[in-house]
N, C-alpha and C positions, 0 to 999 in steps of 0.2 A: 794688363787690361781685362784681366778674367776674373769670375769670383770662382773661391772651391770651395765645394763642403771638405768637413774634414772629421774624420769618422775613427774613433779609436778601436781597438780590436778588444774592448770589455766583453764582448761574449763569443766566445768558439764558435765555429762553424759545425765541430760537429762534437755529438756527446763523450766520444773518446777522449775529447784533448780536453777536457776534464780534469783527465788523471792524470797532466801535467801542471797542474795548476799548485802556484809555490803556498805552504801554508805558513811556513817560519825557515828563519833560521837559527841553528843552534853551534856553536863552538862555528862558525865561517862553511857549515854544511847547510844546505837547502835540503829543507822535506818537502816532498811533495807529496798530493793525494794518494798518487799509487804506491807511496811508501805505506800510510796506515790504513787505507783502503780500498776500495773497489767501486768506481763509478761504470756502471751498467744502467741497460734502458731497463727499467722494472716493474715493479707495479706496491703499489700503500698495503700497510698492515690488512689481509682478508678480513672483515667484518660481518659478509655478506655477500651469500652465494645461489647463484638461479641457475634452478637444473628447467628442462621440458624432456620431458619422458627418460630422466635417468642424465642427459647430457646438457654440459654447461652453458649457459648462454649471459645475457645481459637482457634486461627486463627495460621495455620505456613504456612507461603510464602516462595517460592523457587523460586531464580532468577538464571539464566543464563547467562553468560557472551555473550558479543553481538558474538562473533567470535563458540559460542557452537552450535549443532544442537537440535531446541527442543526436536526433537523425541529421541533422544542420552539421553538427561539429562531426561526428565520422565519415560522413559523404569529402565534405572538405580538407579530412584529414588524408581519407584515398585522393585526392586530385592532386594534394603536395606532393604524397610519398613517391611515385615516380621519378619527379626531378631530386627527390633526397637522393633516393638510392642509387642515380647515374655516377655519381660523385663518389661512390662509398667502393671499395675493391671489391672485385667481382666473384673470388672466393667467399666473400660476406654472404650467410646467407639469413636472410628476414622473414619471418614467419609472424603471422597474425594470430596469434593466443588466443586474445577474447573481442569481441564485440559484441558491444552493447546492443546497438541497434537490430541486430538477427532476433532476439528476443522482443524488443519492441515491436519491429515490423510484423513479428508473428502473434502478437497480441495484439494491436490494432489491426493489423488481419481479420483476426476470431472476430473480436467485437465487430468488425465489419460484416461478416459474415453473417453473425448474430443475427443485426440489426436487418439484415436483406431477407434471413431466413423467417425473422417474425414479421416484416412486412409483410410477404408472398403468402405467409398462415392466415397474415389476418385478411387480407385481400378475401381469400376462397371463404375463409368466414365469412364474410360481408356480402360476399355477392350469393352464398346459400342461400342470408336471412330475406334480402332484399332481390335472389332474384333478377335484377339490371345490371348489364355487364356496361352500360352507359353511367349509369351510379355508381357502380364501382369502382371505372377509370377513374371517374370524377376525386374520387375519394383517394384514390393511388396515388394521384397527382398532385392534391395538396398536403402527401405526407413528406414526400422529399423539401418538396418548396419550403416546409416548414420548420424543416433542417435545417436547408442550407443557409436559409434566415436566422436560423440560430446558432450555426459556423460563423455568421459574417459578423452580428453584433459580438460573439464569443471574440473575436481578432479584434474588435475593438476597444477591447475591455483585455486585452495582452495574453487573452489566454490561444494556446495552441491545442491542436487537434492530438489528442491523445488519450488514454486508453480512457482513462478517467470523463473524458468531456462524450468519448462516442459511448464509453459505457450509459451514461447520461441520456444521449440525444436514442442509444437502442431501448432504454428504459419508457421513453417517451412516446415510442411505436406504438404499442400496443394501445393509448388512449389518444393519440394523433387524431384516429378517426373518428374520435367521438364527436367533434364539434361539426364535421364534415355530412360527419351521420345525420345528427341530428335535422342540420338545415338540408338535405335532399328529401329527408322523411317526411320534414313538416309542408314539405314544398307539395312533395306528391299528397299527402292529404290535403290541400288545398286546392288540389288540379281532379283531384275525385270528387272535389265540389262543383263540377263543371268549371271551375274562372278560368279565364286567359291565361295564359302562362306567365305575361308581364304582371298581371295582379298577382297570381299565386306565388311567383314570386317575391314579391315585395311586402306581399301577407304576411308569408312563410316566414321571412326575414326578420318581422319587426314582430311576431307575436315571441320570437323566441331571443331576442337579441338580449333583453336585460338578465332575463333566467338564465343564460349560454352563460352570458359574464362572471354572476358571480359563482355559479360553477368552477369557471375557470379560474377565477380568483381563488377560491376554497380551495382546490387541489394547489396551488401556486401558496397559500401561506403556508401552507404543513410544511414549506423548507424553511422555513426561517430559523428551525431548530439548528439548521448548519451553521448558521452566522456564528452561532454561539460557541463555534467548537475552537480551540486554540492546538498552537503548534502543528505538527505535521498530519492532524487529520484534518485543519482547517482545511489546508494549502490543496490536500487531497480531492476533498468532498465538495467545495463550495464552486468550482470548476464544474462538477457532477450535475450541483443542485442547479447551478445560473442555466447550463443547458436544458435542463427540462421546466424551468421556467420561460425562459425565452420562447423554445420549441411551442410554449401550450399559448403564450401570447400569440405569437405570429402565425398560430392556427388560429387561434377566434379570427385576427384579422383577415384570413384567406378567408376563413368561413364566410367572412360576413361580406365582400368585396368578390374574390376568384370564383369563389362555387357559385354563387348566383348567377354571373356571366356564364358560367361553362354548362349551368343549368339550362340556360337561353337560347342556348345553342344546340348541347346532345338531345335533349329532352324532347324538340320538338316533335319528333315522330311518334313519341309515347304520349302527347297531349291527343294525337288524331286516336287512337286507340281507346284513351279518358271518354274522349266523346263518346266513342261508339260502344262504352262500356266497359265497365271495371273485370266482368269476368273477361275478357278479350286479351285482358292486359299481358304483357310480354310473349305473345304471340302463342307459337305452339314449337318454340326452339328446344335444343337440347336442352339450354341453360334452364330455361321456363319448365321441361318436362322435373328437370333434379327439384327444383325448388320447390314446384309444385307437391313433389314426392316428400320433402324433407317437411315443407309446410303443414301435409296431413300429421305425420308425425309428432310435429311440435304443438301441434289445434291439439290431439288425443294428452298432449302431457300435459297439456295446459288444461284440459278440464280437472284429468287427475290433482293437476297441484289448484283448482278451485275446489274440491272436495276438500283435500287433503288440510285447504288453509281454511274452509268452514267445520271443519271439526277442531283446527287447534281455536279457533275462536270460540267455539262452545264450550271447550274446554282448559280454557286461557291458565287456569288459575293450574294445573298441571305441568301445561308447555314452560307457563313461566319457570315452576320450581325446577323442572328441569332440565331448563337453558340455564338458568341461577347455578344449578350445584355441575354442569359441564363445563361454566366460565369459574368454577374456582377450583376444579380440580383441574384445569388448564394452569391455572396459575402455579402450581404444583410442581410443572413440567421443568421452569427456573432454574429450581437446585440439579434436576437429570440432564438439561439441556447443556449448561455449563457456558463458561463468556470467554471470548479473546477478542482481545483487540482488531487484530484484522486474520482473513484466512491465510494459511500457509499458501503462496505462491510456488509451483513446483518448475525452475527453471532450466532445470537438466544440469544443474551444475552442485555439486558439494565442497562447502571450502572448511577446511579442519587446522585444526592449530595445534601443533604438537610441540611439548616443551619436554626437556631431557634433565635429568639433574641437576642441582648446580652447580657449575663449574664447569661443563664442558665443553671441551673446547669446539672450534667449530667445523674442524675436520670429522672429528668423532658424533658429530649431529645431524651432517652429510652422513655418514654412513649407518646411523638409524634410520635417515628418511630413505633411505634404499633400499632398506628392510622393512618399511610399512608400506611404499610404494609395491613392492613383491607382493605384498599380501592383501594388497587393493587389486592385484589384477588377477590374485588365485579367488579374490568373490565377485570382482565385475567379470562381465564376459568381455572378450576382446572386442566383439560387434558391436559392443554398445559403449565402449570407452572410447571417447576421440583425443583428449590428454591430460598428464597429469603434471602440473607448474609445481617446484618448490620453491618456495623465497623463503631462506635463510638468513636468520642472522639483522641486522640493522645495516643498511646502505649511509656511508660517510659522507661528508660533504656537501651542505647547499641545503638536504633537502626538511623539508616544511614536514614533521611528521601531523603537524596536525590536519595538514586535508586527508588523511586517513584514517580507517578504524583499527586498524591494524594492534593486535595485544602484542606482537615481540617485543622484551626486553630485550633481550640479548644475543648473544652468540649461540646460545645453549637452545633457545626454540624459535620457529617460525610455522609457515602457513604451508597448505598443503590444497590447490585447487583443481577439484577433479570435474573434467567438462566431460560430459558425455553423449554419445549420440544423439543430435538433435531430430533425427527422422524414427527411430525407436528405441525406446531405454523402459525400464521398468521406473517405477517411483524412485523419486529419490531418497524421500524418510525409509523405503524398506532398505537401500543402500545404508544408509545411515547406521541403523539399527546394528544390522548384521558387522559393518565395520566396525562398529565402538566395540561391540562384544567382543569379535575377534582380537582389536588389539590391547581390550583388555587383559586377556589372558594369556595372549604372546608376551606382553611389553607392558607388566606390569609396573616396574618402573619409570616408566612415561604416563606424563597427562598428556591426555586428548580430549579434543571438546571440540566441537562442531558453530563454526558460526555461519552467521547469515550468505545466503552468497546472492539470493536476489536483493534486486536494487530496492527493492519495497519495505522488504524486511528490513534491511541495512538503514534505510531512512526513519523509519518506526522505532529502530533501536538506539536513535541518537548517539551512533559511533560507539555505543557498548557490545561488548565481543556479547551478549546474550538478553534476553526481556527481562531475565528478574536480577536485580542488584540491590544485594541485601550488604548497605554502607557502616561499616561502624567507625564513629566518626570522635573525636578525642585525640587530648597527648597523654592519655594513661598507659605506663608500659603494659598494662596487664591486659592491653585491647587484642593485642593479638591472640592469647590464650583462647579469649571471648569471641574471636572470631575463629578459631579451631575447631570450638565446642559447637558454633552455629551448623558450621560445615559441617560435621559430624550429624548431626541432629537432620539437617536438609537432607544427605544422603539415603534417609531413611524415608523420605514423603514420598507416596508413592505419583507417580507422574515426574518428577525432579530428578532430572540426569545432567552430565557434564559437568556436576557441582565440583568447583576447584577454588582455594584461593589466588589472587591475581598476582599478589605481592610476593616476593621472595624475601626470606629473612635469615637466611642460613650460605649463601654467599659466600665461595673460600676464598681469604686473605690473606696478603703478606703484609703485616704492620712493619714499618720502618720507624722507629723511634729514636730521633736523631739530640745526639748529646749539645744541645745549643750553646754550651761553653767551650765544648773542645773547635766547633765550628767557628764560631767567634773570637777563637784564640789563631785559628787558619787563615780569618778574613772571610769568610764564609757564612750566608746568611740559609734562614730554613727556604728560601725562596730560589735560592742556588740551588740545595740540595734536590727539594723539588722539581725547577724543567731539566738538570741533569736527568734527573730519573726520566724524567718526561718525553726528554728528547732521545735519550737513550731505548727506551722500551714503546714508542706511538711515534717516534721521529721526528726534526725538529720545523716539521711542517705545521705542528701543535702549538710550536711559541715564536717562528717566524719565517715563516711560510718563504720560498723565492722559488721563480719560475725562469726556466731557460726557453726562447725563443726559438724553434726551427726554422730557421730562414731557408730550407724548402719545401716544406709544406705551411710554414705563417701559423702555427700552431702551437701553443704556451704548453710547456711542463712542467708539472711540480720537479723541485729540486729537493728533497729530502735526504739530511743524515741520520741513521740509525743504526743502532747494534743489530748482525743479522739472529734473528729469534731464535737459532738452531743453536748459538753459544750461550742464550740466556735459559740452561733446562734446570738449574742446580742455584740451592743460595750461596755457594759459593763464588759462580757466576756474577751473581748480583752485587754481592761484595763487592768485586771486582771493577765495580763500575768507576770511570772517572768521575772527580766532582768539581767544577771550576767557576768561577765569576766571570760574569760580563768581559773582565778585562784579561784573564784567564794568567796571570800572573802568580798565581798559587794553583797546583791541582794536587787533591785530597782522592786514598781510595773513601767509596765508601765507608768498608769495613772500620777506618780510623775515627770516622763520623758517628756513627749510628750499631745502632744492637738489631736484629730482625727476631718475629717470632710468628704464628701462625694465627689464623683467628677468623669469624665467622660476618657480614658484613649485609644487609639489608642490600640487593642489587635494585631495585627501585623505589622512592619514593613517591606518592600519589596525595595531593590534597585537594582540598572540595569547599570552595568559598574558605580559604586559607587554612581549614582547620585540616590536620592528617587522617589518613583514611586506610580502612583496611577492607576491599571489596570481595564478594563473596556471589561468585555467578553460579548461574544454575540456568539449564534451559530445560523444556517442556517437552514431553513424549508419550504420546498414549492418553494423555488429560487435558483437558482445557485450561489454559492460563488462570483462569480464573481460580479457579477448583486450588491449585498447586499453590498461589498464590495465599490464598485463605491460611492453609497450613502452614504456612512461612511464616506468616503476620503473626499466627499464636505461638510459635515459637520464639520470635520475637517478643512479643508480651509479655513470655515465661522467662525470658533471659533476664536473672541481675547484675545492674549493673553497677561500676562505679560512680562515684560523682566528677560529674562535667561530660561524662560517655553518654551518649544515644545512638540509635541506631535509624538508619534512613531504608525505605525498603524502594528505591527506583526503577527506572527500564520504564517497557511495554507499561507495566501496571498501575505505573502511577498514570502515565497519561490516560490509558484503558480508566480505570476509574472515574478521572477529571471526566473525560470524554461523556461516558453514559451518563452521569449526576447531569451536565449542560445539555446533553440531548434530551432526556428527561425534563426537565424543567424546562426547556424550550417545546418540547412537543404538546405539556400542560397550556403553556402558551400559546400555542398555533391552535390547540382548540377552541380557547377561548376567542382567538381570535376569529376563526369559523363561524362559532356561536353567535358572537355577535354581527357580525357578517347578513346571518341568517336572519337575526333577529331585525336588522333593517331592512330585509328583504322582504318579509314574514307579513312586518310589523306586530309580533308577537314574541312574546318569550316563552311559551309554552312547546309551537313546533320546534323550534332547529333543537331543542330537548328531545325531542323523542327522535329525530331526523339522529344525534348524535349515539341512542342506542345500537347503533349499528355496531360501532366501536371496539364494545365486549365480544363480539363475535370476531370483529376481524382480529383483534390480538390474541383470540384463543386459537383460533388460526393457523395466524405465523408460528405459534408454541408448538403447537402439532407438527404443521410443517418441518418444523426444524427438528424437533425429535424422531420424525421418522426419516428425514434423511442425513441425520447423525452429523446436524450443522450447528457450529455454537449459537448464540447468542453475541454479536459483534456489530462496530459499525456500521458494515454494509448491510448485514441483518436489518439493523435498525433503520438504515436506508430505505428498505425495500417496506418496513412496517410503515413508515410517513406515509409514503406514495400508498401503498394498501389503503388505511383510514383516508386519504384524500378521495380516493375513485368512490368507497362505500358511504362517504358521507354524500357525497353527489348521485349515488344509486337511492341514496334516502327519501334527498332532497326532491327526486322525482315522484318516488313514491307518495311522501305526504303532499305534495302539490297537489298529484290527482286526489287524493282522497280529502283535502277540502274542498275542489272544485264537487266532488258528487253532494260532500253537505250543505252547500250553497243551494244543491237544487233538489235539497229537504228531506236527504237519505238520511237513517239514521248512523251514529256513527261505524257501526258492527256492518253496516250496508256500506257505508263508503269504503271502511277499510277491505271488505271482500274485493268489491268493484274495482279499487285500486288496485289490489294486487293481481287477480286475474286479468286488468285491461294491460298493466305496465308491463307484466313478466316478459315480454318479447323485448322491447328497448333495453333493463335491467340486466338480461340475459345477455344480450348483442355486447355491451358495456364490459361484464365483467370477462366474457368468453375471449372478446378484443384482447383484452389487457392479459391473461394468465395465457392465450395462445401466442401472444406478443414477448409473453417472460419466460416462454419455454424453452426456447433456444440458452438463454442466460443462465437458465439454472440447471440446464444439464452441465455448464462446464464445461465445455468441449473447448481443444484449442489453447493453444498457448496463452498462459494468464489469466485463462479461463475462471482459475478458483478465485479470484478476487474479487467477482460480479458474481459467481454462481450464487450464496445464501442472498445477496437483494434480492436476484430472481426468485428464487424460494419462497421466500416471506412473502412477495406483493401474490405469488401463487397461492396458496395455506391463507394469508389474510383474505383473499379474495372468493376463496373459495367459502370457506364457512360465513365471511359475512352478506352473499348472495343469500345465502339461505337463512340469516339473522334480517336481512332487510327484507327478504317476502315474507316470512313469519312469524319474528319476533317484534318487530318495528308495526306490523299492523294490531298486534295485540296489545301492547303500549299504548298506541293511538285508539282505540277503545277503552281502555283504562281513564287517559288523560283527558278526552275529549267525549265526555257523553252528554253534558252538556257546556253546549260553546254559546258565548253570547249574542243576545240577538243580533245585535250593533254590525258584529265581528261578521255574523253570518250575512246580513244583506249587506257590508260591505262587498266583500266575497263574492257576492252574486253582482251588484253592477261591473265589476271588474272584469269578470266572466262575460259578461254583454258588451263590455269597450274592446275585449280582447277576446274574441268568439274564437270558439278552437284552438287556443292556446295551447304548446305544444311546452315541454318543460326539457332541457338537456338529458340525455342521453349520461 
């Protein structure tokens, strides 16, 4: 009346009884396992070995999907790892290698620092010029607002807060206050007109609200050159640009809405003071006393620079020629300056790839990396080393090599990652240097080469062990030769180190040349002969894999047979090997089968949109990408080739090229689109023309700048040149504003352009001083991942600098050129506009 399971005893309980397991019988005798072998708990053919600081261990890597937040998946991956390791035996000991997120967090740190440090500059700036530490809150308070307004639309559009969006939203600091500026300026000019504070007010707001805009618009198209940029600078930069776009929207909006309210409210104590008079104003406070001090100061400079700019107008035709020959011998600077893609990131980390002859085995490559390990710690100091990871060899089983960049073929080389002190360490590239030298000359027979170990780099290099890959691409046997000679010839450029080829062609082999008549006369096909070998020498987990259950731990084992490797040292050995069929009714030695003999064997093959490839790396030292690259290309040019060969030169420098040609052509674009901008603003096409002279100044500049702090010419460079041209176009725009308001009311032009520039220089000043004390924090670099933002901050500093002094200068001598006579039409236009909009005040 009962039901039973009924359960056969197909697998042992324990791995011992194994070795009793029957495999034939022969003449009325049973063989069993332990007759012709040895079943024990073991471990698969070594392929691949991880040391931490000299001692063995097991490596587990956790990746992320591109679209995941680092700090999201490691936060998460600490909450699991507790209940992992309750489970795990308590002699196990677990150590945390790397994390990502310690260098994230400490570069969104800097940048956050950054961006509080340029605030608090620009703060005491503002409240110098102006004076009101009621105008200054005001001003404090809608720079954050106008952040966080540009975090929250950023989350909505799926981007996340990281180094790239604050590097962005600290970029934006420095000109935050302009729109803020502006509307508390024009407010107090309209409350020294005696009005109410609700008229002055709503004056203030509406004489400047169209002029604000397309200001802000102007600065906000110079990013559109990002749209244009593909692959991994898009993905980088366009994160960048949306936050300082958004940032400079959602200030006009506060401008125009928060500050007038908060206007409403602090202000009123400075309108009782208006009344009773403008000298009165800001009392006889501390704050009042500095300003008052700092104000004489800037009155005395400002006359000097109305001399200084009525003598360049006298003598225009001089200033011109030479701003003309300082904007081309700026252009000069190009070839000294030199281009990279992006700056070296310095993470504290060095990761090196060391390869050994071919053929060695992988015991003997463990005991090379013990020997280069030795001689990293006779040049690091011990203070400043925290560990050194090797991974050896290729890991079997399962895994995906493509989610990494990993260059190990073989047994013979792997990686070597050197993390070191995150609280003090010297550079990493002098470590570098000093290593590759060293084990040049120790371990002449090893290549070493150095790859990326930051995550920036590693992404920029599209999973190539280096920036430059010079491909030669063909099935001509004679490619390789041709790629020997390139190698040769590279090693000689000066800047071009690491230069290796990738490929190996010289590979030692035992060819087995099996007689297929004498096998076929056995029963015996070449496909026998092969998993024989196969299962005999890799084990027969290679052609059919079975796993034994532990029913007490519930835990699957491979079951593997194989020859133990310490009998297979000799071809005699090999000889030796059985050779049998499927149904194993005949078994053949080798030796009756096949001839052996010796011979050389390509260990990896590499192709590239199907055609074969023979790669040729090199990475960069002491030169600009750019520079080293140049020299590649004409070697290249110079190489002959067969037919159907070419040669591809990738990495870094193809996209590096793409990149500038599309930022280029998009930033001709964002002028024009300025231009016109302007010109409906204008309703002329002759201003936003001389408004755009500003331009040569600021790109001679950023060239300076860079050349005197030994910064290439790169992405973020060219980041920082947009935003520069954006802020100077809008220092322009103010200035010939005023200077047609004075010819409306029948100055001549040499009179208006004086009047302009002596009445503006105080707003123009505020403007640029904002922004380059806003960039100063970025371009010192300080701080983890600092170097990636430092050349933006550079450029908008050096752009901003010389084109202050191109827009008080040279921009009013142009406007004397172009406008000596302006039309009548044009002119009393101009003036009733001037009467609908009395005191018009023009952005900041």
């Amino acid at each position: 009346d009962r039901e039973y399971l009924v359960r056969v005893n197909s697998s042992p309980e324990l791995v011992q009884a194994l070795n009793d397991m029957p495999v034939k019988t022969v003449n009325g005798a049973t063989v069993y396992i332990k007759d012709i072998g040895q079943v024990h708990d073991g471990f698969a053919v070594q392929t691949n070995i991880v040391r931490e600081n000299g001692t063995r261990g097991a490596l587990l890597t956790v990746l992320k999907t591109g679209t995941a937040s680092t700090l999201d998946i490691v936060n998460h991956v600490k909450q699991e790892l507790p209940k992992i390791l309750s489970g795990l035996p308590p002699e196990l000991k677990v150590t945390t290698l790397l994390d990502q997120s310690l260098f994230v967090r400490a570069a969104v740190g800097g940048v956050l620092r950054e961006a509080l440090t340029a605030a608090a500059l620009t703060a005491l700036m503002i409240l110098l010029f102006l004076g009101s530490w009621r105008s200054t809150l005001i001003i404090c308070i809608s720079i954050p607002l106008s952040i966080l307004t540009s975090i929250c639309i950023l989350s909505l559009f799926g981007e996340t807060t990281n180094v790239m969006t604050l590097g962005g939203l600290a970029l934006a600091v420095g000109i935050l206050v302009d729109d803020a500026t502006v509307e508390i300026e024009n407010i107090h000019r309209n409350l020294s007109q005696k009005k109410p504070i609700t008229r002055a007010i709503l004056d203030g707001a509406q004489q400047i609200a169209v002029p604000a805009f397309v200001s802000t618009l102007a600065i906000c198209i110079v990013f559109v050159p990002v749209l244009l940029l593909t692959g991994a600078a898009r993905y980088l930069f366009t994160p960048l640009s949306m936050a300082v776009v958004f940032a400079m929207m959602a200030s006009y909006f506060l401008s125009r809405t928060l500050v007038p309210t908060m206007v409403h409210f602090l202000l009123r104590p400075e309108v009782e003071i208006y009344a009773k008079g403008e000298e009165n104003y800001h009392g006889g406070g501390l704050i009042w006393r500095v300003h008052h001090a700092f104000n004489g100061l800037f009155e005395r400079m400002r006359h000097q620079y109305r001399g200084a700019l009525e003598w360049s107008l006298h003598h225009r035709g001089l200033v011109t020629s030479l701003f003309g020959v300082f904007v081309l011998g700026s252009l000069c600077l190009t070839v000294i300056v030199g281009t990279d893609f992006f700056p070296y990131v310095d993470s504290g980390q060095m990761r090196m790839h060391v390869r050994t002859p071919e053929g060695t085995r992988i015991e003997q490559t463990e005991v090379a990396f013990g020997a280069i390990e030795d001689e990293i710690r006779q040049i690091v100091p011990k203070e400043e080393l925290d560990n050194i990871l090797d991974n050896i060899g290729i890991a079997n089983g399962g895994i995906n090599l493509a989610f990494g960049d990993s260059a190990t073929i073989g047994n013979g080389d792997g990686e070597i990652l050197i993390s070191l002190n995150q609280e003090k360490h010297r550079p990493t590239l002098e470590y570098e240097r000093e290593i590759r030298k060293a084990l040049a000359e120790k371990f002449p027979e090893l290549i070493v080469f150095f790859q990326p170990a930051n995550i920036t780099n590693q992404i920029l290099n599209f999973g190539l062990p280096a920036p430059i890959d010079i491909q030669v691409v063909g099935r001509n046997p004679a490619n390789f030769g041709i790629t020997q000679q390139i190698e040769h010839k590279v090693k000689l450029v000066a800047g071009a180190v690491d230069v290796h080829i990738h490929q190996e062609v010289a590979y030692p082999e035992v060819r087995v040349n099996v007689n297929r008549t004498k096998a076929s006369e056995a029963g015996l096909t070449q496909r026998d002969v092969a998993n024989s070998l196969l299962i005999s020498l890799s084990s027969s987990g290679q052609i059919a894999p079975n796993q034994w259950l532990n029913p007490a731990n519930g835990v699957n084992y491979t079951v593997a047979v194989q020859t133990p490797t310490y009998r297979l040292d000799t071809f005699d050995a090999l000889n030796r090997t059985p050779i049998t069929a499927p149904g194993g009714s005949n078994t053949q030695m080798l030796s009756n089968l096949a001839t052996m003999n010796r011979g050389t064997s390509v260990a990896i093959v590499n192709h590239y949109n199907v055609q074969p490839v023979y790669d040729v790396f090199a990475n960069v030292d002491r030169r600009d990408l750019g520079g080293v690259a140049h020299d590649i290309e004409k070697i290249v040019r110079e190489t002959k080739l067969p037919k159907g060969t070419f040669i591809n030169v990738r990495g870094q420098v193809q996209t590096m090229n793409s990149s500038f040609v599309r930022l280029g052509l998009g930033l001709l674009f964002a002028i024009l689109l300025v231009y016109l901008l302007m010109v409906v603003n204008f309703q002329s096409w002759l201003d936003p023309f001389i408004i755009l002279m500003a331009l040569p100044g600021a790109l001679s500049g950023i060239l300076w700048m860079l050349f005197v702090t030994q910064t290439t010419l790169n992405v973020p460079s060219l980041m920082g040149a947009i935003m520069s041209i954006g802020v100077a176009t809008a220092n322009s725009i103010l200035l010939v504003s005023f200077a047609n308001d004075e010819r409306a009311h029948g100055l001549s032009s040499m009179q208006a352009a004086l009047s302009a520039g002596f009445t503006r220089i105080r707003p123009v000043t505020m403007t640029a001083l904002a922004m380059i004390i806003g960039m100063l924090p970025m371009a010192l670099g300080w701080g983890e991942g600092g170097e990636q933002n430092a050349p933006l901050g550079r450029a908008v500093i050096g752009g901003l600098l010389v084109a202050t002094f191109t827009t008080l200068f040279f921009v009013p001598i142009v406007y004397t050129y172009l406008r000596k006579k302006a039309p009548v039409d044009q002119d009393r236009q101009i003036e009733d506009e001037q009467h609908e909009l009395e005191g018009q005040e023009h952005p900041i």
